[in-house]
C-alpha positions in Angstrom: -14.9 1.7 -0.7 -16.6 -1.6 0.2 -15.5 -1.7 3.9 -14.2 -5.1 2.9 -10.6 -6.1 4.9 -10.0 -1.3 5.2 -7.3 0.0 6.8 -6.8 3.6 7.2 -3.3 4.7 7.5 -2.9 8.2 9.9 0.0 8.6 11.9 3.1 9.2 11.3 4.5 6.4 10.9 2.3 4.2 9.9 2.5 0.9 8.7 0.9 -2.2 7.6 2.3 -5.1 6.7 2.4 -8.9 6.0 4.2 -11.7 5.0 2.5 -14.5 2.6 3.8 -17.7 0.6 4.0 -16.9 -3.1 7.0 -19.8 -3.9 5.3 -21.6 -5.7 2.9 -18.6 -7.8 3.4 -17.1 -11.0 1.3 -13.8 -12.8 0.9 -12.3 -8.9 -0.7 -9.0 -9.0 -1.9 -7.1 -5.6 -5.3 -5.4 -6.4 -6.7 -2.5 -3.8 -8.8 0.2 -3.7 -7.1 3.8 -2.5 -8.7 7.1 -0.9 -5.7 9.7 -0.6 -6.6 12.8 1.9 -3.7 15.0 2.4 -4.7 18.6 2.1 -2.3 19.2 -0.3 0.6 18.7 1.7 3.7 17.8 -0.3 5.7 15.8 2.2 2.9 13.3 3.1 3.1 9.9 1.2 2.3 6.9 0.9 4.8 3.8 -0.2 4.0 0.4 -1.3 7.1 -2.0 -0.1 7.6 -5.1 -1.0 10.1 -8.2 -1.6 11.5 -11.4 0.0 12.2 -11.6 3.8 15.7 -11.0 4.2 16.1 -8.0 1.6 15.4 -4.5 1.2 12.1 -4.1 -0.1 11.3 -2.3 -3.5 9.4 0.5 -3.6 6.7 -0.8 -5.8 4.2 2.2 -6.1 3.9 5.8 -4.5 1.0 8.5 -3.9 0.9 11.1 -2.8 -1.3 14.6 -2.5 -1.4 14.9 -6.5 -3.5 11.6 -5.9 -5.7 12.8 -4.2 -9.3 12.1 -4.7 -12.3 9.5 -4.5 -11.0 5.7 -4.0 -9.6 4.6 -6.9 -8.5 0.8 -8.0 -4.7 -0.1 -7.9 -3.3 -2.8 -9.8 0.1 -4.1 -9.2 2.2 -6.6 -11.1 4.2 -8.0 -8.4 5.6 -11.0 -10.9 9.1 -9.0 -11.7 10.2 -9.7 -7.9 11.3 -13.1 -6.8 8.1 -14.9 -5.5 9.5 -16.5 -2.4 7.8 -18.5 1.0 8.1 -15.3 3.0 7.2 -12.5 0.7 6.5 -9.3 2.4 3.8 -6.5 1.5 3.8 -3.0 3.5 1.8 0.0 3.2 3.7 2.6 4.6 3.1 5.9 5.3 5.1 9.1 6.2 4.1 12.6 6.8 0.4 11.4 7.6 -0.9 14.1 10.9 -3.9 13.0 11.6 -4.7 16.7 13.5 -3.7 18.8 10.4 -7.0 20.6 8.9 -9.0 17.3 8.6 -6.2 14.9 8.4 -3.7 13.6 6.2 -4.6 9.8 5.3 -4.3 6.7 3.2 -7.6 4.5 3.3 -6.8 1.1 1.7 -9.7 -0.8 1.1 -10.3 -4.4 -0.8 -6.8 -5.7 -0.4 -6.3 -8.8 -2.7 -3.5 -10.8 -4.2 -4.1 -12.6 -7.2 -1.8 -15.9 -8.7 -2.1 -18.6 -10.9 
């Protein structure tokens, strides 16, 4: 989209994640821009994963190749999980082959979280 803090997501799997201090934040959404290229390939897909260190992670948005498409925005509202010191975001994907007809992959572009 921009180029501004893009990851492209590929292999299978692949994952991104980090950990950042929302304990003390309230109203936190997580704003991105998304590009999904899977050729049509149903079991490609991309998870959004998030939650406190410690616990399973929540599944808090999914795409796959009925998304497919120019980048679009993504807006999250992160505030119905418990905002904690250690709060984990992943991007993760499964399926993605980055040698099938052109690829199968998640670009993630323009990550931000926002809090008052």
């Amino acid at each position: 989209y921009e180029g501004n803090n893009s990851f492209d997501l590929r292999d299978n799997p692949s994952r991104l994640y980090r950990n950042i201090n929302l304990s003390v934040r309230s109203n936190v959404r997580l704003q991105f821009y998304l590009r999904v290229t899977t050729e049509g390939d149903k079991n490609t897909f991309l998870e959004l994963l998030v939650g406190p260190e410690g616990y399973p992670r929540s599944v808090a948005g999914k795409w796959s190749y009925v998304d497919e498409g120019d980048y679009r925005f993504v807006d999250i509202d992160l505030s119905p999980y418990p905002m904690t010191e250690n709060f984990w975001i992943e991007f993760k994907c499964t399926g993605c082959n980055p040698y099938w007809q052109g690829g199968h992959r998640f670009n993630v572009d323009d990550v931000k979280v926002w809090a008052n």
